[in-house]
C-alpha positions as CSV (number, residue, x, y, z in Angstrom):
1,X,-0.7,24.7,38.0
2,X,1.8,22.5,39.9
3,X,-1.4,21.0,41.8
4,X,-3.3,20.7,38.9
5,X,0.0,18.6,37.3
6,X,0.1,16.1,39.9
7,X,-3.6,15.6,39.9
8,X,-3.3,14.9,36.3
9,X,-0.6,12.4,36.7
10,X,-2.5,10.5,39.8
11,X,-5.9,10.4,38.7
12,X,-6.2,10.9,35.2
13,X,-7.9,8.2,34.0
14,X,-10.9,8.3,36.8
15,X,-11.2,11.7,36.2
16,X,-11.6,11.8,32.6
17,X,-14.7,9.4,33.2
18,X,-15.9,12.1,35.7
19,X,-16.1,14.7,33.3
20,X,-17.0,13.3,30.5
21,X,-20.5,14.8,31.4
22,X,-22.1,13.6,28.0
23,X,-20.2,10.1,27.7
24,X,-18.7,11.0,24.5
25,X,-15.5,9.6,25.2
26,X,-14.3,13.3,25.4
27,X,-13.9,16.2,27.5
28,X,-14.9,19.2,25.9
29,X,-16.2,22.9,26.1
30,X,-19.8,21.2,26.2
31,X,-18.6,19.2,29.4
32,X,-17.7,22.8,30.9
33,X,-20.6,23.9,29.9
34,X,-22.6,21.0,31.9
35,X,-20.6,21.1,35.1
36,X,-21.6,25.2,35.1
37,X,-25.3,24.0,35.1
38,X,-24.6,21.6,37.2
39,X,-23.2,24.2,39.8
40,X,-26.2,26.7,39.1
41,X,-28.2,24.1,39.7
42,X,-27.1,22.2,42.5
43,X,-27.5,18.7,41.3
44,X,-23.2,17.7,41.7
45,X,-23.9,14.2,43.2
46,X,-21.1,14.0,45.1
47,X,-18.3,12.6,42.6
48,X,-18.4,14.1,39.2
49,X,-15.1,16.3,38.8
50,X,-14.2,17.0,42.1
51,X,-10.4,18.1,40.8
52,X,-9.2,19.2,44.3
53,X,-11.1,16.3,46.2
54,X,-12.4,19.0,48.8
55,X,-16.2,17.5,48.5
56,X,-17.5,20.3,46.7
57,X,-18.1,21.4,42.8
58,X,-17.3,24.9,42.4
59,X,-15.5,27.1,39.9
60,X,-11.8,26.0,41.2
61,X,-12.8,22.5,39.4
62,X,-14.1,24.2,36.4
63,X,-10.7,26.3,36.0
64,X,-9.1,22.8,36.2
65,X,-11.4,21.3,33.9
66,X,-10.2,24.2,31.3
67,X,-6.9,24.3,32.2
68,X,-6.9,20.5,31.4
69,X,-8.9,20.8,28.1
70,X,-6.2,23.5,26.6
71,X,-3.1,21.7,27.7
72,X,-4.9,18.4,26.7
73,X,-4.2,16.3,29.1
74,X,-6.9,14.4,29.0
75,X,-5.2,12.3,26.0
76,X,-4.0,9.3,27.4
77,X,-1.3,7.2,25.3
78,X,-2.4,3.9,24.6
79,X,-0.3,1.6,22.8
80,X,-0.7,-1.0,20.8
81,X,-0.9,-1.8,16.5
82,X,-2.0,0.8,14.9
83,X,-2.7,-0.8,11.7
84,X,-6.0,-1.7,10.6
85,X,-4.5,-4.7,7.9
86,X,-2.7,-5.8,11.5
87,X,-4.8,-9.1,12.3
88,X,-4.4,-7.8,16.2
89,X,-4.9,-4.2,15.0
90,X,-6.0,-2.0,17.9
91,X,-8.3,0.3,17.2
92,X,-8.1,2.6,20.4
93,X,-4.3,2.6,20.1
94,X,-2.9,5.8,19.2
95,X,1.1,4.7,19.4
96,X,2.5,2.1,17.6
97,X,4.1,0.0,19.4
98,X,6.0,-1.7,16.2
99,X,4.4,-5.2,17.4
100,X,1.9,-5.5,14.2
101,X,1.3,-8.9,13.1
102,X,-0.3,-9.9,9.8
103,X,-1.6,-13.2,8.4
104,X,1.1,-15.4,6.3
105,X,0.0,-13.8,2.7
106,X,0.6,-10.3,4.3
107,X,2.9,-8.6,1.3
108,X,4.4,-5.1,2.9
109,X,7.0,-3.4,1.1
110,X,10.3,-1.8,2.6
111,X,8.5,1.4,2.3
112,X,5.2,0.4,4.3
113,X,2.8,-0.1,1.1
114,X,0.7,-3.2,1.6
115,X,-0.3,-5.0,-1.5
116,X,-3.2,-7.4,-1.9
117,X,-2.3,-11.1,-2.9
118,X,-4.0,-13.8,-5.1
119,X,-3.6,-17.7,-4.5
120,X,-3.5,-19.4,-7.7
121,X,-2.6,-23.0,-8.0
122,X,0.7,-23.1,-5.5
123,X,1.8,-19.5,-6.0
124,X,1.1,-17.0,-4.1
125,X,1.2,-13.7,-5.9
126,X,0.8,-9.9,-5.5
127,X,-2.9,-8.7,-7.2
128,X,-1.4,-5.2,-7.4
129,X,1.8,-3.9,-9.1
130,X,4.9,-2.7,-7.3
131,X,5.1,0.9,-6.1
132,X,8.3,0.7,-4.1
133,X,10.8,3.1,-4.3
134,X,13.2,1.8,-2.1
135,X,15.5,-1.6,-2.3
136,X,15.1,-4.0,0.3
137,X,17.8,-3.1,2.1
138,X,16.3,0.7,2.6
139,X,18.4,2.1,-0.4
140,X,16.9,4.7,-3.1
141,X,16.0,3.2,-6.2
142,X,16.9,6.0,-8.6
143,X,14.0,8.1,-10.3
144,X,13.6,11.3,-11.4
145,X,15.6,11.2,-15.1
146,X,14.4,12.6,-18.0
147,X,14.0,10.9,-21.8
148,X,17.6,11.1,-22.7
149,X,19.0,10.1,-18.6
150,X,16.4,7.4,-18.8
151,X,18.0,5.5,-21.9
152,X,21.5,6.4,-21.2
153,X,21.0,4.1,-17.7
154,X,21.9,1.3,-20.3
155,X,25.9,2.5,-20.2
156,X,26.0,2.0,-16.5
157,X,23.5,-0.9,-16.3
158,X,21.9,1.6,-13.2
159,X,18.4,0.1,-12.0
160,X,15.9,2.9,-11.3
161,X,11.9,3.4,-11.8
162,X,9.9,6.1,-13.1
163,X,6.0,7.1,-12.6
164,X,4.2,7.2,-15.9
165,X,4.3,11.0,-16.8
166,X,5.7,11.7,-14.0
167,X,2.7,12.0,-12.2
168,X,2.2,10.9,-9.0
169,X,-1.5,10.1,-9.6
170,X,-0.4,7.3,-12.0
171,X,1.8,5.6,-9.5
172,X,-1.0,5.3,-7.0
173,X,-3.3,3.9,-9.5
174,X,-0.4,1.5,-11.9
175,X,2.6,1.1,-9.5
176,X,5.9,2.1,-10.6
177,X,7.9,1.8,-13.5
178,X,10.9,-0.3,-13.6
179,X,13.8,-1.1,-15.5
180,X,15.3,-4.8,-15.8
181,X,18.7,-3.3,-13.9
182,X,16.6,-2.7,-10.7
183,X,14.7,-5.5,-11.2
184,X,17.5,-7.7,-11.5
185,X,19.5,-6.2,-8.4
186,X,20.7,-8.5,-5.4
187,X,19.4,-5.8,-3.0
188,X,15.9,-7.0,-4.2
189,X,13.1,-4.6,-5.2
190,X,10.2,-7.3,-3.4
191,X,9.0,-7.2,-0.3
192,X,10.0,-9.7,2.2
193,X,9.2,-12.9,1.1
194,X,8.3,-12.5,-2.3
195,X,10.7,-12.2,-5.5
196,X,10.7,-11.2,-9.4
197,X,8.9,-13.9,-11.4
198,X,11.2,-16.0,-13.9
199,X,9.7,-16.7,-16.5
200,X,8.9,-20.5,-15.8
201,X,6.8,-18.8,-13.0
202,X,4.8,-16.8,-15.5
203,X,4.4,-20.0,-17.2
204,X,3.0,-22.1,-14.7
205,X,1.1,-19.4,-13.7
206,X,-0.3,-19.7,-17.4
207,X,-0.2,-23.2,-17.4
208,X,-2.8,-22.9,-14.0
209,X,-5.3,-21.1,-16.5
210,X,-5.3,-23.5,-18.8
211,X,-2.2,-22.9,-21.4
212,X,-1.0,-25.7,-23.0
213,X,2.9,-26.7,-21.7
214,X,3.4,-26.0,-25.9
215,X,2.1,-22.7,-25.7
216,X,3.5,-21.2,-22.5
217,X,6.9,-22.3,-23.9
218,X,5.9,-20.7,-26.7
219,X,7.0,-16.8,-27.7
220,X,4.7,-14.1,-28.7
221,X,0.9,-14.1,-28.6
222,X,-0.1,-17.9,-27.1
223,X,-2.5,-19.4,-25.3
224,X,-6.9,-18.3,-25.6
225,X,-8.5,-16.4,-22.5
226,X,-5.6,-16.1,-20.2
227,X,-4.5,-12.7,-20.6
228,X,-8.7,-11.8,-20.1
229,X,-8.6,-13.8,-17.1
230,X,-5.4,-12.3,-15.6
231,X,-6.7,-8.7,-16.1
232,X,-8.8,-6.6,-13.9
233,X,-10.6,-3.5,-13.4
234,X,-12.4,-2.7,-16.7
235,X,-12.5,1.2,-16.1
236,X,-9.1,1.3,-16.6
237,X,-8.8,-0.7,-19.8
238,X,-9.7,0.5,-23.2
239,X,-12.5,-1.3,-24.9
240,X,-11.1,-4.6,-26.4
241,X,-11.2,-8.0,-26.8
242,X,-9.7,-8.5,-23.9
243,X,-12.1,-6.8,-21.6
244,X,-14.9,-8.0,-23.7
245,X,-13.9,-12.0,-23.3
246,X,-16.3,-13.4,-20.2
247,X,-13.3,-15.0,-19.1
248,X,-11.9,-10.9,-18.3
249,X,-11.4,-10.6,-14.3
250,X,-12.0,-13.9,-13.4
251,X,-8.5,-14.8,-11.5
252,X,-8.0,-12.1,-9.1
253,X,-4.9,-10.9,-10.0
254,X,-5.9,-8.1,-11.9
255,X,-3.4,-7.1,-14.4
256,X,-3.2,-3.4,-15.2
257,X,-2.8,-1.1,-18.5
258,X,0.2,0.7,-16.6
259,X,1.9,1.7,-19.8
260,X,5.7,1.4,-20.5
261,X,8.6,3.9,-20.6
262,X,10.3,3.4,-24.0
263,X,14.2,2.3,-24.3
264,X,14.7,4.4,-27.7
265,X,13.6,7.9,-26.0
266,X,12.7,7.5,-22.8
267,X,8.7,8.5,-23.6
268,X,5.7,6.9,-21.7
269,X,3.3,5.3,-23.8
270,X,0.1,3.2,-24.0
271,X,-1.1,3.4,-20.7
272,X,-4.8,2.1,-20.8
273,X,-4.1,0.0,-23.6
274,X,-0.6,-2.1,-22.4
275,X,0.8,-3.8,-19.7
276,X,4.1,-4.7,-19.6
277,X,5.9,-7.0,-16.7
278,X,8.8,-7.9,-16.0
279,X,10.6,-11.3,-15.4
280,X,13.9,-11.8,-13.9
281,X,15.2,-14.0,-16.7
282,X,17.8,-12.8,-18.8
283,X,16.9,-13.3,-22.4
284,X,20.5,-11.9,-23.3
285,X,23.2,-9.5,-22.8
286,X,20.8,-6.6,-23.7
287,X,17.1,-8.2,-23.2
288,X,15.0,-10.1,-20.8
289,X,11.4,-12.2,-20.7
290,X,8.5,-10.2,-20.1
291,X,4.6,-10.6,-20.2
292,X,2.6,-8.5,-22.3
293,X,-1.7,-7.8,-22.5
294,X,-2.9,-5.7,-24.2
295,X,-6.8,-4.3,-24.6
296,X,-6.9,-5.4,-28.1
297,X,-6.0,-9.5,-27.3
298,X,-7.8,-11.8,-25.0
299,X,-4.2,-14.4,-24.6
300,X,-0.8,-13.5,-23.4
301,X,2.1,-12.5,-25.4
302,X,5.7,-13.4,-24.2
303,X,8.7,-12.0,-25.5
304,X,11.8,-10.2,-24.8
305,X,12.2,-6.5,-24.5
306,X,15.3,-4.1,-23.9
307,X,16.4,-4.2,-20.3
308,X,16.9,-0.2,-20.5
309,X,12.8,0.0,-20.7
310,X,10.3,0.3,-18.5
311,X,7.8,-1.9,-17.1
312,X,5.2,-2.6,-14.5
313,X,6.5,-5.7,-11.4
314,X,4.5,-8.1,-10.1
315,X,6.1,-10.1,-7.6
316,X,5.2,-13.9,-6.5
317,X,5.9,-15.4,-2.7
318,X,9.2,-17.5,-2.1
């Protein structure tokens, strides 16, 4: 075994190539299985796995062939990104060596999640809602209360998120839900380069779909198609006006029915039919701006909601 070591360490990369019988970019009980024919038959040509370089093929190399295969050694480290959203992803790395690099509208949270992102006008936002569960700084976020904890968060003014029934499916498919106290913490809930919305962002974002500056500094329901056009993914919508308008989808950034976690009694409601969003203006003391569509309304409602509830994030680039 000590000779087999140091062969492996000295010639381990030519002789992978030499017994790789079938070129499958393996070695394999198959390859054993071709160097025995190859030794009943007598057609070695000289090169192919000679382990102990003695000029022969013979059992000794096929013992160090299997030898090889069960302590896999054949598996050579190669480093590089491992990443396939990298733009110098390597797909034949198998170790990350931590030097990914991605394009300038890469959005990555602190926890690794990468989220797709939608140029409109000069903004650059995310097309996907916030699933983080850690602040920026790599601190839990707070989760896991129940109805009454969830509501009580108000006393301490404690940001934390919760996953729509508390099932995990939910937060794969809607993101996370947050209240404005984590939202509106200076360890910053966004990924790198991106932050919460005010709401003058979510009104020039409106304003780029065609609201009128008098309706986006509006309250309540305002504006025509723009909550159609800012939604997305119809099989997750009920049936509406919202999804029925021609204008639904048409942005790219895919607003979602992720439901909201009620500041009265901590239940989840309306997922399919709502989504709420945050901004990270304060309305007052106990409220803040947020963004509401709905299935049943093709325009965009803005008005303030308890800062103890729970809403969907979407986050816009610095």
């Amino acid at each position: 075994m000590k000779r087999l070591l140091m062969i492996i360490l000295t010639t381990i990369s030519p002789i992978l190539a030499q017994c790789d019988w079938n070129d499958d970019g393996t070695v394999d009980v198959l390859d054993v299985v071709s160097m025995v024919d190859c030794i009943l038959t007598n057609c070695w040509n000289g090169s192919q796995c000679d382990w102990n370089g003695d000029g022969d093929l013979n059992v000794i190399d096929v013992v160090d062939t299997i030898d090889c295969i069960l302590f896999d050694c054949f598996s050579v480290d190669v480093y590089g990104c491992t990443d396939p959203e990298a733009i110098n992803y390597n797909p034949d790395a198998n170790i990350d060596d931590g030097g990914c690099e991605y394009a300038d509208d890469t959005c990555i949270d602190i926890d690794g999640n990468i989220y797709d992102t939608i140029q409109l006008g000069d903004q650059l936002w995310m097309a996907e809602n916030l699933k983080v569960t850690h602040y920026r700084n790599g601190e839990e976020i707070p989760t896991g209360f129940n109805d009454s904890g969830w509501i009580n968060l108000n006393d301490t003014e404690t940001g934390a998120y919760a996953v729509y029934n508390d099932d995990p499916v939910n937060a794969e498919t809607y993101g996370n839900l947050y209240n404005w106290y984590a939202v509106d913490d200076s360890r910053g809930v966004c990924p790198e380069d991106f932050h919460i919305p005010t709401d003058e962002e979510w009104m020039e974002l409106e304003m780029y779909m065609g609201m009128s500056y008098e309706e986006a500094h509006d309250s309540d329901n305002r504006g025509t198609d723009q909550g159609s056009q800012l939604a997305g993914n119809a099989d997750l919508w009920f049936s509406g006006s919202l999804e029925n308008d021609p204008a639904f989808g048409s942005s790219g950034f895919t607003a979602l029915p992720g439901g909201y976690r009620s500041y009265g009694n901590g239940y989840y409601i309306f997922v399919g039919e709502i989504g709420w969003f945050w901004s990270s203006t304060a309305y007052n003391n106990n409220r803040a701006w947020h963004r509401v569509l709905s299935y049943d309304n093709s325009d965009v409602n803005r008005s303030s909601i308890f800062k103890r509830s729970g809403s969907s994030v979407r986050c816009v680039g610095d």
